[in-house]
Chimera marker file (.cmm) of the C-alpha trace (Angstrom):
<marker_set name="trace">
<marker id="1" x="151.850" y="59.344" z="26.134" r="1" g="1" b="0" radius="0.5"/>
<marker id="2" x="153.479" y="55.869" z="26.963" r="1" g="1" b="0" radius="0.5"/>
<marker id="3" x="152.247" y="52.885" z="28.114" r="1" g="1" b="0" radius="0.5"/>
<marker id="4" x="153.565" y="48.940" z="28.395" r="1" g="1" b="0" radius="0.5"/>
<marker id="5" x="152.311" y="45.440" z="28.902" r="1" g="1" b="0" radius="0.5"/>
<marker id="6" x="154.517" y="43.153" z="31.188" r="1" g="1" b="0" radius="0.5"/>
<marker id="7" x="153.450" y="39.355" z="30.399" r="1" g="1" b="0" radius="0.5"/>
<marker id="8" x="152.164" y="37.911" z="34.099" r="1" g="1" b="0" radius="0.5"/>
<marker id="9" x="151.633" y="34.286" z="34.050" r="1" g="1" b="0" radius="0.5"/>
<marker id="10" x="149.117" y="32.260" z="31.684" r="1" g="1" b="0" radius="0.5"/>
<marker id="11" x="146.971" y="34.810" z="29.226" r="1" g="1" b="0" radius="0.5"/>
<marker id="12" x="147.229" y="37.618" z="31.754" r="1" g="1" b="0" radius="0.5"/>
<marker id="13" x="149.002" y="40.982" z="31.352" r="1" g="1" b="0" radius="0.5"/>
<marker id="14" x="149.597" y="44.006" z="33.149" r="1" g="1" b="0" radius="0.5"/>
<marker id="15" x="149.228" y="46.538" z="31.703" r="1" g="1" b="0" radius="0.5"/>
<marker id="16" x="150.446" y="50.382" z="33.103" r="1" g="1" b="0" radius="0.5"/>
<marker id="17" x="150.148" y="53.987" z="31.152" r="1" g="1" b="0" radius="0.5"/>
<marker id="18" x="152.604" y="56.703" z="32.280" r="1" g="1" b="0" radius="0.5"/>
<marker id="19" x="150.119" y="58.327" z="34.391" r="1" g="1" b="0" radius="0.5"/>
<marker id="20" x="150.984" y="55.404" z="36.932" r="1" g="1" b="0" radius="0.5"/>
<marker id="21" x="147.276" y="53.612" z="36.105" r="1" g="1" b="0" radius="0.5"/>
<marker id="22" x="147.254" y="49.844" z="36.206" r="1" g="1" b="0" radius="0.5"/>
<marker id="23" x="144.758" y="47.454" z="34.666" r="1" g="1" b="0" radius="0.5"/>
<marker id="24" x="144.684" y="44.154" z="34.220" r="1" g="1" b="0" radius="0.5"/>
<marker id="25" x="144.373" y="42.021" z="30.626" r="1" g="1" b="0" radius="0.5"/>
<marker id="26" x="142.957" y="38.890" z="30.247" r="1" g="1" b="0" radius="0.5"/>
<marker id="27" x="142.788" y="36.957" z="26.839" r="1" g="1" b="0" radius="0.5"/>
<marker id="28" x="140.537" y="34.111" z="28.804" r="1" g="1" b="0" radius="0.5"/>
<marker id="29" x="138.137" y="36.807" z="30.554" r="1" g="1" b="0" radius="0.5"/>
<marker id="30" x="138.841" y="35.712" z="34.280" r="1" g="1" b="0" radius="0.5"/>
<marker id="31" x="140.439" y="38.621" z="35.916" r="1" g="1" b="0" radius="0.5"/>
<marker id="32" x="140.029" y="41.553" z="33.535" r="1" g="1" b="0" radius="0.5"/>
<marker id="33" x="139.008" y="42.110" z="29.817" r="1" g="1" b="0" radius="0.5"/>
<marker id="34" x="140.815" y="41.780" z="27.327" r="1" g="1" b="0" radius="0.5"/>
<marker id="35" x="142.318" y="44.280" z="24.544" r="1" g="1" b="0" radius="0.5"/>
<marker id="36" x="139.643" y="44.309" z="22.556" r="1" g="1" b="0" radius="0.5"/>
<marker id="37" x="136.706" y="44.890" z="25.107" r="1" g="1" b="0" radius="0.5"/>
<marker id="38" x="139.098" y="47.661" z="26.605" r="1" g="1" b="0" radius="0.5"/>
<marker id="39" x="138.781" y="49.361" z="23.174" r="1" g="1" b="0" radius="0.5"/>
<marker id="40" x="135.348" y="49.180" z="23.020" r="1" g="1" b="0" radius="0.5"/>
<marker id="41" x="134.933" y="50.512" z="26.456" r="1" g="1" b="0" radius="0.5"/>
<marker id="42" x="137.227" y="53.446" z="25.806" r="1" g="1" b="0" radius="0.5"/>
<marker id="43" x="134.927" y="53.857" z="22.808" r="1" g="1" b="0" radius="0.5"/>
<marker id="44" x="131.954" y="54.287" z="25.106" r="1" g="1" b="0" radius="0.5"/>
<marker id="45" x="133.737" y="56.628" z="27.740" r="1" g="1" b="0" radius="0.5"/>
<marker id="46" x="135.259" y="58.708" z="25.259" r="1" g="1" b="0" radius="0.5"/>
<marker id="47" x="131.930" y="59.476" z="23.764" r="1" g="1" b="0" radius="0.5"/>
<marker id="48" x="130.569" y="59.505" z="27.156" r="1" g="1" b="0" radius="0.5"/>
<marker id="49" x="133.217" y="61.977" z="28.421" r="1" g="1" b="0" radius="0.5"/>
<marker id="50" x="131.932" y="64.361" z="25.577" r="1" g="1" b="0" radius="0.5"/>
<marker id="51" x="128.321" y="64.048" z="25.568" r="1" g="1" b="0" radius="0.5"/>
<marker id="52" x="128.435" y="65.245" z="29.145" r="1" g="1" b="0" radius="0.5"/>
<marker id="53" x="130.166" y="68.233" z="28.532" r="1" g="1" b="0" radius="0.5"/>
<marker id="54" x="128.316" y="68.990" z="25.523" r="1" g="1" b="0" radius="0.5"/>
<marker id="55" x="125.130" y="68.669" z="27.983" r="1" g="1" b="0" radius="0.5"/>
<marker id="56" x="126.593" y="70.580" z="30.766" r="1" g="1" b="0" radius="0.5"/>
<marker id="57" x="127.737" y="73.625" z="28.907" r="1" g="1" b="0" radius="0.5"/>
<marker id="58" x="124.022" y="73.724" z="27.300" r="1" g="1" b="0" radius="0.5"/>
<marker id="59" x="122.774" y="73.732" z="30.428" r="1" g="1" b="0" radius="0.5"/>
<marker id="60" x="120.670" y="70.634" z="30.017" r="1" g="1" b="0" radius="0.5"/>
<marker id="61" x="119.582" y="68.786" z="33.313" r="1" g="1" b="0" radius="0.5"/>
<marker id="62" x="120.692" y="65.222" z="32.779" r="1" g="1" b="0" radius="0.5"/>
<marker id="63" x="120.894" y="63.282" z="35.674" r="1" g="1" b="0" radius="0.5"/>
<marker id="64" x="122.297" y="60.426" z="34.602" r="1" g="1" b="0" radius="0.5"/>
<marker id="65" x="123.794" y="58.694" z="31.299" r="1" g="1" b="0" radius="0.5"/>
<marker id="66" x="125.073" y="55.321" z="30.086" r="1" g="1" b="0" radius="0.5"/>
<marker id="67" x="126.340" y="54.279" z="26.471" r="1" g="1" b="0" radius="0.5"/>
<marker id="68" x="127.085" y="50.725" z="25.895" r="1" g="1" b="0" radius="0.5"/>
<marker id="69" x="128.150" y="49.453" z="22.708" r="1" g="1" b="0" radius="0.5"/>
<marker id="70" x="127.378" y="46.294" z="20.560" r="1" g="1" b="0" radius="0.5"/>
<marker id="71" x="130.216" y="45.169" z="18.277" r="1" g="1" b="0" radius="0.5"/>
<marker id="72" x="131.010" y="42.123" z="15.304" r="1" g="1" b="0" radius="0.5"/>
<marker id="73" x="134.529" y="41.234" z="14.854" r="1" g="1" b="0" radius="0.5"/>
<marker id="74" x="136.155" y="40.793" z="11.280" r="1" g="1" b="0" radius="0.5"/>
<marker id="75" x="135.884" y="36.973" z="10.857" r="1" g="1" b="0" radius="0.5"/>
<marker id="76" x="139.408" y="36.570" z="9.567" r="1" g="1" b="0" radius="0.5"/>
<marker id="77" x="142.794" y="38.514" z="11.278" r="1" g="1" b="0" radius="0.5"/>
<marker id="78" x="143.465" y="40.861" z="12.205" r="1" g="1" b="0" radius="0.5"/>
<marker id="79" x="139.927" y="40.462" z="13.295" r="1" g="1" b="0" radius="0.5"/>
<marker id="80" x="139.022" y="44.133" z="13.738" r="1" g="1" b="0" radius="0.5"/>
<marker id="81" x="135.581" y="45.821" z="14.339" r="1" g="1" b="0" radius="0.5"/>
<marker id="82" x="133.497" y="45.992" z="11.519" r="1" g="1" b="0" radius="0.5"/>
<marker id="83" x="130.022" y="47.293" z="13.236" r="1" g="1" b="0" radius="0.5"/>
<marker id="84" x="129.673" y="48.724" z="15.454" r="1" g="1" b="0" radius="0.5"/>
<marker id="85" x="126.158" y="50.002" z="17.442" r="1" g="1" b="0" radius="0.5"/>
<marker id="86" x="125.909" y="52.814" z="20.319" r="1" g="1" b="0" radius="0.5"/>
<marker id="87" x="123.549" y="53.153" z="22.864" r="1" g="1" b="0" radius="0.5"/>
<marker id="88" x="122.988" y="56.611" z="24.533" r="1" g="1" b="0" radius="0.5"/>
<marker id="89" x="120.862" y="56.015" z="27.447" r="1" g="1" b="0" radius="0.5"/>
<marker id="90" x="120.286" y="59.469" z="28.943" r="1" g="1" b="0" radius="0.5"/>
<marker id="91" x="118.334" y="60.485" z="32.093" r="1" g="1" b="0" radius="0.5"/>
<marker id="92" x="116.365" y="63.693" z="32.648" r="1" g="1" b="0" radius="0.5"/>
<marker id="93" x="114.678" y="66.799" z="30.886" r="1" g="1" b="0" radius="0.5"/>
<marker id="94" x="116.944" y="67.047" z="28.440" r="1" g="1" b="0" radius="0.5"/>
<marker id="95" x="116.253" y="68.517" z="24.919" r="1" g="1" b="0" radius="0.5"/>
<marker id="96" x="115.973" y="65.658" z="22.058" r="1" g="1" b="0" radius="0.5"/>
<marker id="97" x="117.871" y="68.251" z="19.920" r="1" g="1" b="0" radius="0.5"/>
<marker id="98" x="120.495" y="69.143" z="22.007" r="1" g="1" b="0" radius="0.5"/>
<marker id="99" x="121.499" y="65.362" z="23.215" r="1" g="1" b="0" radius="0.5"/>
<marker id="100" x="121.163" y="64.511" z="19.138" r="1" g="1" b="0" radius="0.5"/>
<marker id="101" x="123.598" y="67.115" z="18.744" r="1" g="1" b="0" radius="0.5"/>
<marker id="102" x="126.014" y="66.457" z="21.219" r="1" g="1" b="0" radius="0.5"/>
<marker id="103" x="125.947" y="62.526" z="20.427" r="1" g="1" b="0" radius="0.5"/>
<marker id="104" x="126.705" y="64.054" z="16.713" r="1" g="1" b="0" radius="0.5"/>
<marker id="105" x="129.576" y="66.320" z="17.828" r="1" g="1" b="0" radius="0.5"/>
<marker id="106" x="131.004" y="63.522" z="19.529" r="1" g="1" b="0" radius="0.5"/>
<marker id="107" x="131.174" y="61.388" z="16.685" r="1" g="1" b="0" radius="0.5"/>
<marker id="108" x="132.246" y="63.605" z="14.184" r="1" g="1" b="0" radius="0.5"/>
<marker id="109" x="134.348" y="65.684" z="15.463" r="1" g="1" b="0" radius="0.5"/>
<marker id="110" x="135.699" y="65.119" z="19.271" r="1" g="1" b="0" radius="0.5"/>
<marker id="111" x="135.813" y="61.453" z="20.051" r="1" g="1" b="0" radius="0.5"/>
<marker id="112" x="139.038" y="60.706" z="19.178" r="1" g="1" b="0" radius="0.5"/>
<marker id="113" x="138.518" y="56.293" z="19.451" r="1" g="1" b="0" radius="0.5"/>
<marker id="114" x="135.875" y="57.153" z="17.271" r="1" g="1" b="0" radius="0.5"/>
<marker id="115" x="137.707" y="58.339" z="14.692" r="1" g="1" b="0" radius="0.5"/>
<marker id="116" x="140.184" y="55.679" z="14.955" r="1" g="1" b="0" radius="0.5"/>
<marker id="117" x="137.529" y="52.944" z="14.948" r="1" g="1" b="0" radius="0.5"/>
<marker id="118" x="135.927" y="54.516" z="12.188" r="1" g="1" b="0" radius="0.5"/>
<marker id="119" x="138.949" y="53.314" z="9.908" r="1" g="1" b="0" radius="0.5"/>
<marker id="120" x="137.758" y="49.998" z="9.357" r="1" g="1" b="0" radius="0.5"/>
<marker id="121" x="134.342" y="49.905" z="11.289" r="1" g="1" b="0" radius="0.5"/>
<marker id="122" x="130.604" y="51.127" z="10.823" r="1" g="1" b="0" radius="0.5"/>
<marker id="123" x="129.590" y="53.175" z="14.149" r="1" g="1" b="0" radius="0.5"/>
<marker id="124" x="125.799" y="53.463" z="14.051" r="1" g="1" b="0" radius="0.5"/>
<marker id="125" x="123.789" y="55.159" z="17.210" r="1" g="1" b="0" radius="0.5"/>
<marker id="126" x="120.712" y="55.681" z="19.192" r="1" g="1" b="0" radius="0.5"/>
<marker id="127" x="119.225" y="58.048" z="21.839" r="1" g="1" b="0" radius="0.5"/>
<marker id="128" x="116.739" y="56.822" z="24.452" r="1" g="1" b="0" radius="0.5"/>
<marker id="129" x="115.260" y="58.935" z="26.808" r="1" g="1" b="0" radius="0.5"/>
<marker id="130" x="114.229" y="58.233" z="30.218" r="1" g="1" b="0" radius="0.5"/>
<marker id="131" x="112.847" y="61.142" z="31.803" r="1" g="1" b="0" radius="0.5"/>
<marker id="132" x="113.467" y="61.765" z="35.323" r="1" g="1" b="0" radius="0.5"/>
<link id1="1" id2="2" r="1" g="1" b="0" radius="0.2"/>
<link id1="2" id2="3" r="1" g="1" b="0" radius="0.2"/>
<link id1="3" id2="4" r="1" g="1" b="0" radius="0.2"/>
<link id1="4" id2="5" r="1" g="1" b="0" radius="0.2"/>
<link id1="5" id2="6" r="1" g="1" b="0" radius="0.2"/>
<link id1="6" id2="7" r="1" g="1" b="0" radius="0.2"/>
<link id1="7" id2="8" r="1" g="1" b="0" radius="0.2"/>
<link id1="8" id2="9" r="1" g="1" b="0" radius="0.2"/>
<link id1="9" id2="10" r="1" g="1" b="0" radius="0.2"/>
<link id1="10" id2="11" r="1" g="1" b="0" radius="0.2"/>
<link id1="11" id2="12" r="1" g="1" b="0" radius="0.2"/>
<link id1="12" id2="13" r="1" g="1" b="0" radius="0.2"/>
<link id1="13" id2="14" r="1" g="1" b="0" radius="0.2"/>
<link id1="14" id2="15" r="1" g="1" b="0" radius="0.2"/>
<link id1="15" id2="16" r="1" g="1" b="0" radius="0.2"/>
<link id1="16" id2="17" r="1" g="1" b="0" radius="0.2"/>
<link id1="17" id2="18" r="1" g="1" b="0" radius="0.2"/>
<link id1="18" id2="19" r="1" g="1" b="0" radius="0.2"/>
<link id1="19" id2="20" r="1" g="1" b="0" radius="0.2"/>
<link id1="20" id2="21" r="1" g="1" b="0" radius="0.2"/>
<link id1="21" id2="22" r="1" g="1" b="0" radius="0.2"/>
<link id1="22" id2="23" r="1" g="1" b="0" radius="0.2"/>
<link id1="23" id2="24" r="1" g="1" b="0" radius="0.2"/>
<link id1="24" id2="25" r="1" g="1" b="0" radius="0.2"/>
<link id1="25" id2="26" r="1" g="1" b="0" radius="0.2"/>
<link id1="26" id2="27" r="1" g="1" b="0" radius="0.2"/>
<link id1="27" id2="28" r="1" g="1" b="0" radius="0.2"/>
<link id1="28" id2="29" r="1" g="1" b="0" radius="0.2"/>
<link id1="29" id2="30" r="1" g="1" b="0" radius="0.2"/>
<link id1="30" id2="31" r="1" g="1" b="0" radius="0.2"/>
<link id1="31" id2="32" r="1" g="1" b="0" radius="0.2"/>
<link id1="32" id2="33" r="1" g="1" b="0" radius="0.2"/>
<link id1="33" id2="34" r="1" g="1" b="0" radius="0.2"/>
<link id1="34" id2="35" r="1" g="1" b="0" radius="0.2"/>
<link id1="35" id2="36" r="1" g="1" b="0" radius="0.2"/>
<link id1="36" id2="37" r="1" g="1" b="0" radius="0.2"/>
<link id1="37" id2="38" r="1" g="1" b="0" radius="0.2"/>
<link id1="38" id2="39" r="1" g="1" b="0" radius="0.2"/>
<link id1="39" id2="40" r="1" g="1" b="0" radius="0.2"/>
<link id1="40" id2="41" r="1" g="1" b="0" radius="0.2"/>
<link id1="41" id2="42" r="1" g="1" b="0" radius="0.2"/>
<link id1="42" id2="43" r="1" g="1" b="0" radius="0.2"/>
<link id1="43" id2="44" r="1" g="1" b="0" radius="0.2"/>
<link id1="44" id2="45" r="1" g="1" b="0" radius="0.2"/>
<link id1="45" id2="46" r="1" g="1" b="0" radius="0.2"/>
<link id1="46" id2="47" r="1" g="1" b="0" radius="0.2"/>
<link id1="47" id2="48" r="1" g="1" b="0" radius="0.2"/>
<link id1="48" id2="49" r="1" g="1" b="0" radius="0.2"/>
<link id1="49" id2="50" r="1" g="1" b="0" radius="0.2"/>
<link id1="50" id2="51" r="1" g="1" b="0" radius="0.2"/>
<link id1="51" id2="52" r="1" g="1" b="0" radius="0.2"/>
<link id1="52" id2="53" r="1" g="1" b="0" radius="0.2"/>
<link id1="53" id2="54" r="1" g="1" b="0" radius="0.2"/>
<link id1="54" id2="55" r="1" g="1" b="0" radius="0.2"/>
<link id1="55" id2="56" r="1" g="1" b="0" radius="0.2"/>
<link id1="56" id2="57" r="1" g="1" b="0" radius="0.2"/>
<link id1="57" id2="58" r="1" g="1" b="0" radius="0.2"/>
<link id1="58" id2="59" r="1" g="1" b="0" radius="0.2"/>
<link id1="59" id2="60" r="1" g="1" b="0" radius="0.2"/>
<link id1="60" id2="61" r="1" g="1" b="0" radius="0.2"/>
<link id1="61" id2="62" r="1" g="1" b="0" radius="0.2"/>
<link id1="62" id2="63" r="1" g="1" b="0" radius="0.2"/>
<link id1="63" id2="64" r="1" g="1" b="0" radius="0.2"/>
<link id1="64" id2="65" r="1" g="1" b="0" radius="0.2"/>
<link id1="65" id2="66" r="1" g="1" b="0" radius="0.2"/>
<link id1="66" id2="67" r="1" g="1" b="0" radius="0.2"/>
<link id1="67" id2="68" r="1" g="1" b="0" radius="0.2"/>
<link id1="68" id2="69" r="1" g="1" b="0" radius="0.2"/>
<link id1="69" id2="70" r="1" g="1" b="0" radius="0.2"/>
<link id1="70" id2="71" r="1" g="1" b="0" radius="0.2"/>
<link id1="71" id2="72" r="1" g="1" b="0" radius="0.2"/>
<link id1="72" id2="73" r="1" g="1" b="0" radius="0.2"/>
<link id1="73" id2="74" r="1" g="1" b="0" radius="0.2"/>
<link id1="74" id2="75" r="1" g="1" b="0" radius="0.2"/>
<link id1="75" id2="76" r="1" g="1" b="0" radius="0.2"/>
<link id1="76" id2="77" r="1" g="1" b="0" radius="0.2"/>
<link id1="77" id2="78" r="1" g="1" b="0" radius="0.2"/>
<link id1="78" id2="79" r="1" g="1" b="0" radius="0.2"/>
<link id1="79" id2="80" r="1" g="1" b="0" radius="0.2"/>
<link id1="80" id2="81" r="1" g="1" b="0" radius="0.2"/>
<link id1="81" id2="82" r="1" g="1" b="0" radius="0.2"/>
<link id1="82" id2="83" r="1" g="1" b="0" radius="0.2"/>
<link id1="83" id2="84" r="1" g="1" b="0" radius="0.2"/>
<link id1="84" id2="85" r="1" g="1" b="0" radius="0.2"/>
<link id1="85" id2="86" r="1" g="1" b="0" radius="0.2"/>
<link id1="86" id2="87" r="1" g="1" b="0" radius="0.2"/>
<link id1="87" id2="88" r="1" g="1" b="0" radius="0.2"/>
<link id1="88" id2="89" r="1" g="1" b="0" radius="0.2"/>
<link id1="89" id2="90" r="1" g="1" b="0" radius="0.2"/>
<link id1="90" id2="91" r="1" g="1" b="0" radius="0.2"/>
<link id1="91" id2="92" r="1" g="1" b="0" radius="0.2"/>
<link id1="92" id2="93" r="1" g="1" b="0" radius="0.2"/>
<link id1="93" id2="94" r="1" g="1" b="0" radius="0.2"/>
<link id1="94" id2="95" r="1" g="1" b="0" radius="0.2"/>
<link id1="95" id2="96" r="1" g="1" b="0" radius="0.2"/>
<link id1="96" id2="97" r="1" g="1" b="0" radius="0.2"/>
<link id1="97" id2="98" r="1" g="1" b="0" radius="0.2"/>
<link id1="98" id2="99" r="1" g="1" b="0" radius="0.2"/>
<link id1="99" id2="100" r="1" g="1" b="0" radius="0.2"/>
<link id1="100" id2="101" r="1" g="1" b="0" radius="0.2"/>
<link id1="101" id2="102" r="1" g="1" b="0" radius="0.2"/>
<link id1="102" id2="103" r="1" g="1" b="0" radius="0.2"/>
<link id1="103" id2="104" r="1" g="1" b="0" radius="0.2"/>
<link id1="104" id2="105" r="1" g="1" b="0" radius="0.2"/>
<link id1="105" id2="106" r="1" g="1" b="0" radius="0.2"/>
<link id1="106" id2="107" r="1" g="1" b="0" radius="0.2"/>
<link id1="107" id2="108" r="1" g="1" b="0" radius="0.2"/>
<link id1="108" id2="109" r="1" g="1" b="0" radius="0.2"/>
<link id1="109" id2="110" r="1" g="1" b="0" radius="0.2"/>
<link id1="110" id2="111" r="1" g="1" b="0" radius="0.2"/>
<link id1="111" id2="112" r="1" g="1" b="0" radius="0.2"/>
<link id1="112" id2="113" r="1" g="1" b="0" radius="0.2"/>
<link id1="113" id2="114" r="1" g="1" b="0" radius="0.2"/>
<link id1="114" id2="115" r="1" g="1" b="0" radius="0.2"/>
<link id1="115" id2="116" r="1" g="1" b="0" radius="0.2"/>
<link id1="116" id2="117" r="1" g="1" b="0" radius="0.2"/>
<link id1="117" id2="118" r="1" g="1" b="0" radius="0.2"/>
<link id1="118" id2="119" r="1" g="1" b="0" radius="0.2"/>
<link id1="119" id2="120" r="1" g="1" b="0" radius="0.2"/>
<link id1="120" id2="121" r="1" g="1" b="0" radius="0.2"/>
<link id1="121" id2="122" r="1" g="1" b="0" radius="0.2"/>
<link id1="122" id2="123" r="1" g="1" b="0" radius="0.2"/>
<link id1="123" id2="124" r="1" g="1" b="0" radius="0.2"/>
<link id1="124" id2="125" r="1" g="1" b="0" radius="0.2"/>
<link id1="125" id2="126" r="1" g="1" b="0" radius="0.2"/>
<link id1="126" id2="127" r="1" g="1" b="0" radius="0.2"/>
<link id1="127" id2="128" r="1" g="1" b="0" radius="0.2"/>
<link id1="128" id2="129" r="1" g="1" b="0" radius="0.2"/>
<link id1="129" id2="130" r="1" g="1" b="0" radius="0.2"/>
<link id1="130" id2="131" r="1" g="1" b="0" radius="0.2"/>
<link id1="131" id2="132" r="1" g="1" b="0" radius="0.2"/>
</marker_set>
């Protein structure tokens, strides 16, 4: 995997991954997020990205989820996530036990920014259901 950052003008950055993807980085929030708030994001779509197939190999009729994610920063730098709080938002009939254990899978053992972020932060989670 490779990827680079070519400075732009001001606090913005562009950023491109060897798959040919593009996306924009912006330390002052104007025209895209910035590094941090893209790892937090991959955090949530990584998870995401699992949960789903967990849920679709089980058979479970989801129709929709989201996960968002609430973080605090270390105070001093390299100001790194300490805390970190998940929020599965999942939509249909789906069995408590089997989206508990498929947001459990994920964390432990197929999220892969999980397990990085887990090195110096606390990831902490809940389940809502909204039943279609």
């Amino acid at each position: 995997m490779i990827a680079k950052t070519e400075w732009q003008h001001d606090q913005i950055y562009a950023a491109t991954s060897d798959s040919g993807h593009t996306l924009t980085f912006d330390v002052a929030r104007v025209e895209g997020p910035t590094p941090m708030e893209c790892v937090l994001m991959s955090l949530c779509a990584c998870t995401s990205v699992d949960v789903i197939s967990i849920l679709t190999k089980k058979r479970e009729p989801f129709t929709a989820l989201t996960v968002s994610a609430k973080a605090e920063k270390a105070k001093e730098s390299p100001s790194v996530f300490t805390d970190i709080e998940l929020l599965y938002r999942v939509t249909g009939k789906v069995s408590h036990k089997s989206m508990e254990d498929a947001v459990r899978l994920s964390k432990e053992k197929y999220c892969s920014v999980s397990a990085m972020l887990e090195k110096t932060a606390k990831i902490t989670f809940t389940v809502e259901y909204a039943d279609a």
